[in-house]
C-alpha positions in Angstrom: 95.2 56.2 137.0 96.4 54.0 133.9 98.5 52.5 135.8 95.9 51.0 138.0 93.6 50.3 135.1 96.4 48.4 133.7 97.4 46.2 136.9 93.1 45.8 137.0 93.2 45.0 133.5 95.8 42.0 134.5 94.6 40.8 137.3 91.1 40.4 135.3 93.0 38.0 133.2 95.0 36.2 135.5 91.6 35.5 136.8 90.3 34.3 133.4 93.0 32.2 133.3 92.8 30.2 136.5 88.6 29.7 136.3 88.9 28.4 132.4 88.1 25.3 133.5 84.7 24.2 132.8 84.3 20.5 133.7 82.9 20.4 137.1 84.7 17.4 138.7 83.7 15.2 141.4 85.2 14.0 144.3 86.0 10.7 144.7 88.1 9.7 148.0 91.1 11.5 147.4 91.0 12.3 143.5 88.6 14.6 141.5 87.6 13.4 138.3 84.7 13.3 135.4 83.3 11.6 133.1 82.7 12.7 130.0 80.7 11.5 126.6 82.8 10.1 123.6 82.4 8.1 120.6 78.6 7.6 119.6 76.9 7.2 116.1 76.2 11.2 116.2 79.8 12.0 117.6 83.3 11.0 115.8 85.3 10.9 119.3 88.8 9.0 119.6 91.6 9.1 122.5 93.2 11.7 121.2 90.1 14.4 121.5 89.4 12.9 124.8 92.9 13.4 125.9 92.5 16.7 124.4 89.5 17.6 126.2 90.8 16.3 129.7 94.0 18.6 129.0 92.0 21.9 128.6 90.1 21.2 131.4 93.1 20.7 133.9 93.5 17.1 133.4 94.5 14.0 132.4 92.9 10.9 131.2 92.6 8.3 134.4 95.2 6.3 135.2 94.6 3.6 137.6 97.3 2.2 139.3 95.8 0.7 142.7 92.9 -1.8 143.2 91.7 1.0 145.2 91.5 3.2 142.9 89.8 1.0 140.7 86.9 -0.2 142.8 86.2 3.6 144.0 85.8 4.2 140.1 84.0 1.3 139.7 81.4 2.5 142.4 81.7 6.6 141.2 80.3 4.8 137.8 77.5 2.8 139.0 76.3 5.4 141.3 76.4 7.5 137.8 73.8 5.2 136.3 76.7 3.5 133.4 74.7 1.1 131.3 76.2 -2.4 131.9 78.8 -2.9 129.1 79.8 0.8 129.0 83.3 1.6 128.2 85.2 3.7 129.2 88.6 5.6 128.2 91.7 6.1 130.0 95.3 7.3 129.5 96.6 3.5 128.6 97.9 2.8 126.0 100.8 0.1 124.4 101.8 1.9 121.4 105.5 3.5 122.5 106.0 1.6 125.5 109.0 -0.7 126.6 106.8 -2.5 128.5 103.5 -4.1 127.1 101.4 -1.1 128.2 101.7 2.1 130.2 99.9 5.0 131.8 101.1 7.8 129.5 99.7 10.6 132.2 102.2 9.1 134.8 105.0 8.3 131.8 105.0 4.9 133.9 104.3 1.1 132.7 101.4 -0.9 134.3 102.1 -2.2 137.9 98.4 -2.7 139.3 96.4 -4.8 136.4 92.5 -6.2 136.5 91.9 -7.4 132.8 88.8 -8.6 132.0 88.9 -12.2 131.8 90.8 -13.7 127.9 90.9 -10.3 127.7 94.4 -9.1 127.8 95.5 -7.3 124.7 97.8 -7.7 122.0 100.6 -5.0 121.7 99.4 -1.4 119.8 96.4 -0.9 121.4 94.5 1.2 123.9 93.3 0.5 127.6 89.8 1.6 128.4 87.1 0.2 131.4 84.2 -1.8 131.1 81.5 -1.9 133.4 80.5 -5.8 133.2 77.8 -7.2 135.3 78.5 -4.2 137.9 82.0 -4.8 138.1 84.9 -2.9 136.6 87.9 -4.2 134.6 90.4 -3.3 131.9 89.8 -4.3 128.4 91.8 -3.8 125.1 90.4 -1.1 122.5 90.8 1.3 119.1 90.6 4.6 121.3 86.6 5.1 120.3 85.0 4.5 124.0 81.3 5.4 124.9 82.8 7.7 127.5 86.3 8.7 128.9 87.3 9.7 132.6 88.8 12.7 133.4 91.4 12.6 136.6 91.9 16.8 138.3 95.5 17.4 138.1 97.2 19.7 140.2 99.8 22.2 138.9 102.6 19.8 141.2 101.3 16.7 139.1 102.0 18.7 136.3 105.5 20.0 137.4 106.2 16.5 138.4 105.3 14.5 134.9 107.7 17.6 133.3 110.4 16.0 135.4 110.2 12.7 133.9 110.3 13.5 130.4 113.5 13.4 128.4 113.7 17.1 127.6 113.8 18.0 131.4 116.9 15.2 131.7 118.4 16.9 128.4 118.2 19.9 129.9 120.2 19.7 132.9 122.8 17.7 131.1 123.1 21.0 128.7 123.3 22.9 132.2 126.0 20.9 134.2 128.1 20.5 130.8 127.8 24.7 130.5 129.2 25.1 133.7 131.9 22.9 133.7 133.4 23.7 130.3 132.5 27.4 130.7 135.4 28.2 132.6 137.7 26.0 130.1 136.2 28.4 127.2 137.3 31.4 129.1 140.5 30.7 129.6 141.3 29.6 125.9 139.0 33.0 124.8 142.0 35.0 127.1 144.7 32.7 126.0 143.6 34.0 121.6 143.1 37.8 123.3 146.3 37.9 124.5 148.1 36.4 121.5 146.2 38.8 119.0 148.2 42.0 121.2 
């Protein structure tokens, strides 16, 4: 009997755990995301709460990478009623980049640009959207947008941007030199045993 009140008591919050999330995203062709309120003169909101935000949510801050992508945000954000001249946030940003900017969701620089035009930034900076005379393009800012977007991301995506990183790489190099300099360590650990008898 406690033992089945127990595995119940589990399952309840494994439950918990997989329905925490509380934006309710949209679909847009293949993707999910939301939209969600920023920086306004009642609400002190930078990139980093929005990132925040996103992350307890089960996702990310949009990155757009194709011209695809970008026009089927553009039209998710008209059909949402944007004000022309809304900006939005985004996971771009040129602070610890290599490259002049990358997408620090995907850990990977820029390859698909649309900057507003005399718009392209100066390094240390962040990338947000505006919506300009219906039309969506990338535009340099401080972090404190009107609104940021949300992209879904799926425990793979998750798995996947773990793989990337440093650590992971650090890591396996700790692994592969364990287990080829384990069986050196042996031997030498025998070789003192047998000299202390």
């Amino acid at each position: 009997m406690l033992k089945t009140s127990y595995c119940r008591f589990l399952y309840m919050l494994t439950l918990m755990h997989f329905c925490q999330c509380s934006y309710d995203y949209d679909r847009v062709g293949e993707t999910y995301y939301f939209i969600g309120t920023g920086y306004s003169d009642k609400n002190i909101f930078d990139w980093f709460d929005a990132r925040q935000s996103c992350r307890e949510n089960d996702g990310e801050l949009v990155s757009v990478v194709t011209p695809d992508q970008m026009l089927q945000l553009q039209n998710y954000i008209l059909a949402g009623g944007y004000a022309n001249g809304s900006t939005f946030g985004t996971s771009g940003h040129s602070y610890d980049s290599e490259h002049p900017f990358k997408w620090e969701a995907l850990d990977q620089r820029l390859i698909y640009t649309k900057w507003l035009p005399g718009e392209e930034p100066p390094a240390d900076c962040n990338l947000s959207l505006q919506l300009v005379d219906s039309e969506l393009y990338m535009i340099r800012s401080w972090g404190y947008d009107q609104f940021y977007i949300c992209e879904y991301t799926t425990p793979w995506r998750h798995i996947q941007a773990f793989l990337r990183q440093w650590k992971f790489h650090l890591i396996i190099v700790f692994l592969i030199l364990t287990i080829v300099f384990s069986p050196l360590l042996k031997g030498r650990t025998k070789d003192a045993s047998n000299n202390l008898k």
